[in-house]
N, C-alpha and C positions, 0 to 999 in steps of 0.2 A: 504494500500500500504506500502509495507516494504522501510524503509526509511534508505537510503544508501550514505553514502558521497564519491565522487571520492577524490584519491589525486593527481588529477590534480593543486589539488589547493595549495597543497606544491613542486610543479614540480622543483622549484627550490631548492630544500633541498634534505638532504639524508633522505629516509623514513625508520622512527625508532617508536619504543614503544610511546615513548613523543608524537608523531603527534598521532597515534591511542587512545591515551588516550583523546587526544583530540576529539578526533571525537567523542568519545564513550559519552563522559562528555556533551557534545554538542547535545545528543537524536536520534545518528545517533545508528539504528542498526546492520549494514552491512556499508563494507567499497568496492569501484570497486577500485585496486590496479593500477595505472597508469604504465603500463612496458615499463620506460624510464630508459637508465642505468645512469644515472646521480641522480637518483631517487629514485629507486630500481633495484641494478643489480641483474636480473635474473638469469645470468650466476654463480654468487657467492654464492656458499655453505652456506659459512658464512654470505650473507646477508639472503637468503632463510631459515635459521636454524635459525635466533634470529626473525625474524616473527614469524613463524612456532609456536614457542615457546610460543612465547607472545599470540597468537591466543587458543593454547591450553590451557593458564589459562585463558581467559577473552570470557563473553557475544558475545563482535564483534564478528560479523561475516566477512568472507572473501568471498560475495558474487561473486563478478567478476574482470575480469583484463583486464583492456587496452590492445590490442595489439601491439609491438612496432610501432613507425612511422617511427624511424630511427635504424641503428645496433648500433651508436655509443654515446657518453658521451655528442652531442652537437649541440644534434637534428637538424645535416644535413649541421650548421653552419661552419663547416670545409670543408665541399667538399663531406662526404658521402652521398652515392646516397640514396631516400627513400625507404621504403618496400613498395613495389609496387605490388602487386598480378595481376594486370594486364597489367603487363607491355609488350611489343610489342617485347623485345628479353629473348626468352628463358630462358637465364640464370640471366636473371635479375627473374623473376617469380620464380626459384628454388634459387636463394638465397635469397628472399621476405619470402616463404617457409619455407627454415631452422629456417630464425629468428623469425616468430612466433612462429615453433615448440620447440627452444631453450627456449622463454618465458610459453608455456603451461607446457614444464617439472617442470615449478614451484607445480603441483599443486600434484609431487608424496610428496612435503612438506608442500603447503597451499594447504590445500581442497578448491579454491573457486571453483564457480559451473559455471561458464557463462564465455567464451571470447568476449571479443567487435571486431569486425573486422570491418577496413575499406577494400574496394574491392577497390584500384586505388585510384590515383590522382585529383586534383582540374578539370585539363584540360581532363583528357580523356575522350576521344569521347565514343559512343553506338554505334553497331554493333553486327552480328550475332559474330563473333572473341569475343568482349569484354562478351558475353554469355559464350562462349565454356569455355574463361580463368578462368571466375568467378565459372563456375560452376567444373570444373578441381580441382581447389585450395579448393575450399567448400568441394568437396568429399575427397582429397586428408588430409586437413586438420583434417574433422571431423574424417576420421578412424583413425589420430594418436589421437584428443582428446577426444574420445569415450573410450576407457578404463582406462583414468585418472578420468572418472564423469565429465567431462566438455562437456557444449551446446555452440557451435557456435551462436552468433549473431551478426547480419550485423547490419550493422547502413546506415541512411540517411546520406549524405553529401551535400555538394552544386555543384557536377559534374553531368554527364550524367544519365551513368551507375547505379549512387545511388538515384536516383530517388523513391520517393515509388512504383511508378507505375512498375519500371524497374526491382527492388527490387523483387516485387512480380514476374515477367516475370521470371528471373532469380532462384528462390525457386522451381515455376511450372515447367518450360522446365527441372529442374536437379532431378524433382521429391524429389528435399530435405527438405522432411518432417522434421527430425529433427532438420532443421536449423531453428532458431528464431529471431527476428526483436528487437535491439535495435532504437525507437524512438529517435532522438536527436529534441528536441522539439523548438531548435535554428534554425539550421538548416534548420528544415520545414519553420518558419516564415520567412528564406530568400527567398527560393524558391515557394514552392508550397501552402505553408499557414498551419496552424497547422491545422483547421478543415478537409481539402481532405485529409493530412496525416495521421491525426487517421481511418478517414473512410475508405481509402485504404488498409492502414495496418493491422488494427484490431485484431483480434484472432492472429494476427503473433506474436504482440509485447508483449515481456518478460520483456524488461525495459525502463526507461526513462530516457535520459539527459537532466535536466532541469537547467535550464537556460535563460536569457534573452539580447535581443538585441533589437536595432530601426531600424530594418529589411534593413539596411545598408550593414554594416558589423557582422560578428562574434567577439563578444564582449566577450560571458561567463559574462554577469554582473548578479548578485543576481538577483533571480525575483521581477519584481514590479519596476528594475530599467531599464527597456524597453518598448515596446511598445505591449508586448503579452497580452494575453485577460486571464489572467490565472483561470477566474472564469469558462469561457467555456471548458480551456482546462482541468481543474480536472474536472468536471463534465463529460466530453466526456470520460476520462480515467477509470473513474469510473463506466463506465456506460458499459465498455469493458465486454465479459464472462468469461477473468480474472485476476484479478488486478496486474498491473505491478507493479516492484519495480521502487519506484521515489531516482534516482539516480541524485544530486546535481554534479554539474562539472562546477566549478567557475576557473574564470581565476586566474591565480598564481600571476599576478602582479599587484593586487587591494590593499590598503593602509592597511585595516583593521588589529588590534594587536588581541592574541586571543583572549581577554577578546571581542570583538568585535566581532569576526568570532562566538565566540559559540553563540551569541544574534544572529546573522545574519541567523546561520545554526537552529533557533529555529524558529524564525519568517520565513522562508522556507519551514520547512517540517509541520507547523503549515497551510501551504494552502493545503496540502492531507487529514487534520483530517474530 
């Protein structure tokens, strides 16, 4: 399993070369770029161009990119509305829309290969409606990131709609074959449990957020500091007919210095060997 660090976990920092060296030094292969503009603004040339750069002389790889959650500098804490792909008016869903596709234009300067997409909010309900919009956006989506090299992948969350079961429902009825299943492996232990999630989603899933929680809250704690089974759940991942990359997405606001973080992100991807 290609082993991949989000920078979720410097969410609160501008993301530069320093963090990437980091990660690299640390045994991560592949980095999933978090597309927060507070983070990394997408919209900016000049940040898209000293990535870009640093990418093209170094190993890392630029596996995948978060899709934004919000348009603005403060993830929503000021009053802007979220990127909601299923949202219930119109124009709220066409400008959900543009800001993922403003964040995919990254990729005419980082080649990464995968977008994470959430479908909707915490609260939104399931319905044939919430089908039509997911599946709308997914198509609509995938034709503009279809000739940059990039695969859509949906992820679980803890709503209706993102259900694995729903997930799958949603792939089927739009016939979107080429759309892919990010696993978030937190997420399942809130909801539906990690075990019926890999078994449902199986052959879909292209990656993994891994992570862990006390099937409370979403935490984002290092594995091993919750309550997931993680010797079942690599073994189930592994066992998949094709090995997903295990993508780390630790919360930004845990203590650790990096002399810390690289022991931590070693003891992590050391449970895929």
């Amino acid at each position: 399993m290609l082993r991949v660090l989000s920078t979720h976990l410097f969410l609160n920092q501008r993301l530069h070369p320093g963090l990437l060296e980091l990660a690299a030094r640390s045994g991560a292969e592949g980095v999933e770029i978090f597309a927060a503009r507070q983070h990394f603004d997408y919209t900016s040339r000049e940040h898209r161009t000293e990535l870009a750069n640093w990418f093209r002389s170094n190993p890392l790889q630029p596996f995948s990119m978060h899709a934004p959650l919000f348009p603005d500098r403060e993830m929503g804490r000021a009053g802007a509305p979220a990127v909601n792909l299923l949202h219930p008016e119109k124009a709220r869903r066409i400008d959900a829309m543009d800001e993922v596709k403003r964040a995919l234009e990254s990729a005419e300067q980082i080649q990464f290969r995968n977008l994470i997409l959430h479908l909707g909010e915490r609260d939104d309900g399931w319905s044939l409606r919430t089908i039509e919009y997911a599946i709308a956006a997914l198509e609509h989506l995938g034709a503009f990131a279809h000739p940059l090299g990039v695969r859509l992948l949906v992820e679980n969350l803890t709503s209706e709609p993102t259900t694995p079961s729903h997930l799958i429902t949603i792939l089927e009825m739009g016939h979107l074959n080429q759309v892919g299943v990010c696993l978030d492996l937190g997420h399942a232990h809130l909801t539906v449990g990690v075990a019926e999630a890999i078994a449902t989603l199986g052959p879909h899933i292209a990656s993994v957020h891994v992570h862990d929680n006390h099937a409370i809250k979403d935490e984002h704690l290092w594995p091993g500091e919750g309550s997931i089974d993680w010797r079942f759940a690599v073994e189930a991942l592994k066992a998949l007919p094709s090995a997903p990359a295990a993508v780390l997405e630790i919360a930004q606001d845990l203590p650790e210095t990096p002399t810390q973080i690289t022991a931590r992100m070693g003891e992590a991807f050391s449970l895929f060997d």
